[in-house]
N, C-alpha and C positions, 0 to 999 in steps of 0.2 A: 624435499617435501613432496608427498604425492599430488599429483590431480586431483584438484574436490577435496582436499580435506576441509573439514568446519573450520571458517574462521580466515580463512584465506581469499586471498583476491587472483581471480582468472578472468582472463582475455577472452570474448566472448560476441561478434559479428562489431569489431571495432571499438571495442568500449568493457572499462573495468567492473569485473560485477562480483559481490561476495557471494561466497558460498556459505549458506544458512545452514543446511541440513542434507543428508547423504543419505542416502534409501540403494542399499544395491550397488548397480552399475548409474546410476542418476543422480544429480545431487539438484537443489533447489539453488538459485540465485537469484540474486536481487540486484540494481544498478548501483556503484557504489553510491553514485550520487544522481540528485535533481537531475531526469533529462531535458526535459521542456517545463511546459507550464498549462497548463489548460482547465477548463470547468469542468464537471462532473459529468454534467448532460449538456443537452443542447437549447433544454426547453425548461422555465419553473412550474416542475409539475412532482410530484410524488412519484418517486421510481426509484426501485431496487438496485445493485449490481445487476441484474441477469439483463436489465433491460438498458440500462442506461448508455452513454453515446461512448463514456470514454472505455466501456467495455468494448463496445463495437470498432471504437479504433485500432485497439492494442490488440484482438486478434484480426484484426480485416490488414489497415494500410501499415499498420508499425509489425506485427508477423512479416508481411509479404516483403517489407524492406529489408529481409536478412534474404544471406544468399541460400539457394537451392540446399548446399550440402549445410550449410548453420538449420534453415529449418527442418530437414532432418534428423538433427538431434534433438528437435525441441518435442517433449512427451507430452502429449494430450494428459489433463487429471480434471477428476469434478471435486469442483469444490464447497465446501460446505458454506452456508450464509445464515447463519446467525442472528436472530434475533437482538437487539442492543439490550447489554446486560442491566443499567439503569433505567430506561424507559420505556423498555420493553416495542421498541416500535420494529415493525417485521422486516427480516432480513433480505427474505425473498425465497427464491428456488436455488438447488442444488444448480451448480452451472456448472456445465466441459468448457475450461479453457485452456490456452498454448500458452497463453501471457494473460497474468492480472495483476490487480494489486493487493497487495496481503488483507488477512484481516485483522482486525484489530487485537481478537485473541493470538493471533502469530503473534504481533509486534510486543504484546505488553507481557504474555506469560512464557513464550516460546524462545523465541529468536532473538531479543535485544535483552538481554535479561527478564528475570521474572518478577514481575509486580501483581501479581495474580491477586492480592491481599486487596489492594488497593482497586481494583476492578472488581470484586466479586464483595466486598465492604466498605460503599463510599459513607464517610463521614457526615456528619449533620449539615454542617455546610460545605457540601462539594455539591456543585450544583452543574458545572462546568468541562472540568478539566482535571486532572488528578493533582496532588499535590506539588507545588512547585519547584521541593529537594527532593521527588521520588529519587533515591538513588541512580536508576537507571533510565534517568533522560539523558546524559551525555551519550550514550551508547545510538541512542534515535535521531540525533542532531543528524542535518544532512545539510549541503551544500548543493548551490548548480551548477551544473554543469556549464554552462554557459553563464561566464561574469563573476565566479567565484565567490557570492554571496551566500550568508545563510536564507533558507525559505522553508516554507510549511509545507506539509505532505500530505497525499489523500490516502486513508485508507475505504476499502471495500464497502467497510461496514456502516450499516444506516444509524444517523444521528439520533437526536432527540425527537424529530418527524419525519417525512418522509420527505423533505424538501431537503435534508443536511444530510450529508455524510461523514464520518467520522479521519478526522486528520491528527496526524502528528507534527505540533506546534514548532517553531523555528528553535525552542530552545528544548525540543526534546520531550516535553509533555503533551500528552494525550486528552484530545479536545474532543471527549466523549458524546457533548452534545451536539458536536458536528458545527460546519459551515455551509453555506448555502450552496446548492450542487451550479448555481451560475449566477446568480446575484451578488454584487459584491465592491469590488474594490470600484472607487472612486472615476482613478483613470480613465475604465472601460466599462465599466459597467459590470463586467464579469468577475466570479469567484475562481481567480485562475490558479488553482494549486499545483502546487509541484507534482510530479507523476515521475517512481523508481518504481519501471515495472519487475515482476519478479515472473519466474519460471522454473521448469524443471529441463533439465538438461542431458541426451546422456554423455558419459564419459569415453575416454578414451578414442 
């Protein structure tokens, strides 16, 4: 089986990452699993992708922790940020990243199978989260990396205000109206979600 094809898993600065989608000599990846765990931002404040902390980590100290020739392959792309399709709260700016995290239209109509239906026609009472047998929430389930448990994932995209961001739930549904970008759980105080960064890669 080649390098990059859809659907397969490649070794990737220490660590297993699938490959989503192939453009070329580049292919997109994502970490197979949970790497860490961290909040959105650093501050509860309303803020986009473009601005927020764990943008600024993933291309600042988590880029810079691959070696010289790994970041070499890694391709600069701008990417789009989207408005949230239910509540319309603003996406932000186009941003150039090396690493981010998907958005939500990746995850629900592209990459994990397609629930497009369900994202662009929520129900009378969908107020939340999409339906809890969408077919293609097993495909989204993930796992961490460290401690082997299921956890909840951040995507890119802004929640129901500007204070949430949009994640994908421990069992594979899409928590449209988001979680708080650092408010949160109990222990800490913090909304520490899972973080599979994704990138583009090239080949060979």
């Amino acid at each position: 089986m080649a390098e990059g094809e859809v659907g397969t898993s490649i070794s990737f600065g220490g660590r297993p990452w699938r490959v989503l989608d192939r453009q070329g000599d580049a292919a997109l990846l994502v970490t197979e699993k949970i790497i860490e765990q961290r909040p959105y931002h650093d501050a509860y404040k309303e803020i986009t992708w473009a601005d927020c902390a764990l943008r600024t980590y993933l291309n600042g100290a988590f880029y810079e922790g691959f070696g010289a020739t790994d970041r070499a392959r890694i391709v600069p792309v701008v990417n789009k940020n989207l408005d949230n399709q239910w509540y319309g709260t603003k996406g932000g700016e186009d941003t150039e990243d090396r690493v981010f995290l998907l958005s939500m239209e990746e995850v629900v109509c592209r990459y994990f199978g397609d629930s497009s239906e369900k994202l662009h026609n929520p129900g009378k009472k969908q107020r939340y989260w999409f339906e809890r047998k969408d077919a293609n929430n097993g495909k989204r389930t993930a796992w961490l990396e460290a401690g082997g448990g299921i956890w909840w994932w951040w995507l890119r995209s802004p929640g129901r205000v500007g204070v949430k961001a949009v994640y994908v739930h421990g069992d594979g549904n899409i928590g449209i109206q988001g979680n708080n970008i650092l408010i949160g759980n109990l222990a800490d105080g913090r909304c520490t979600g899972g973080v599979r960064p994704a990138l583009w890669m090239r080949l060979g």
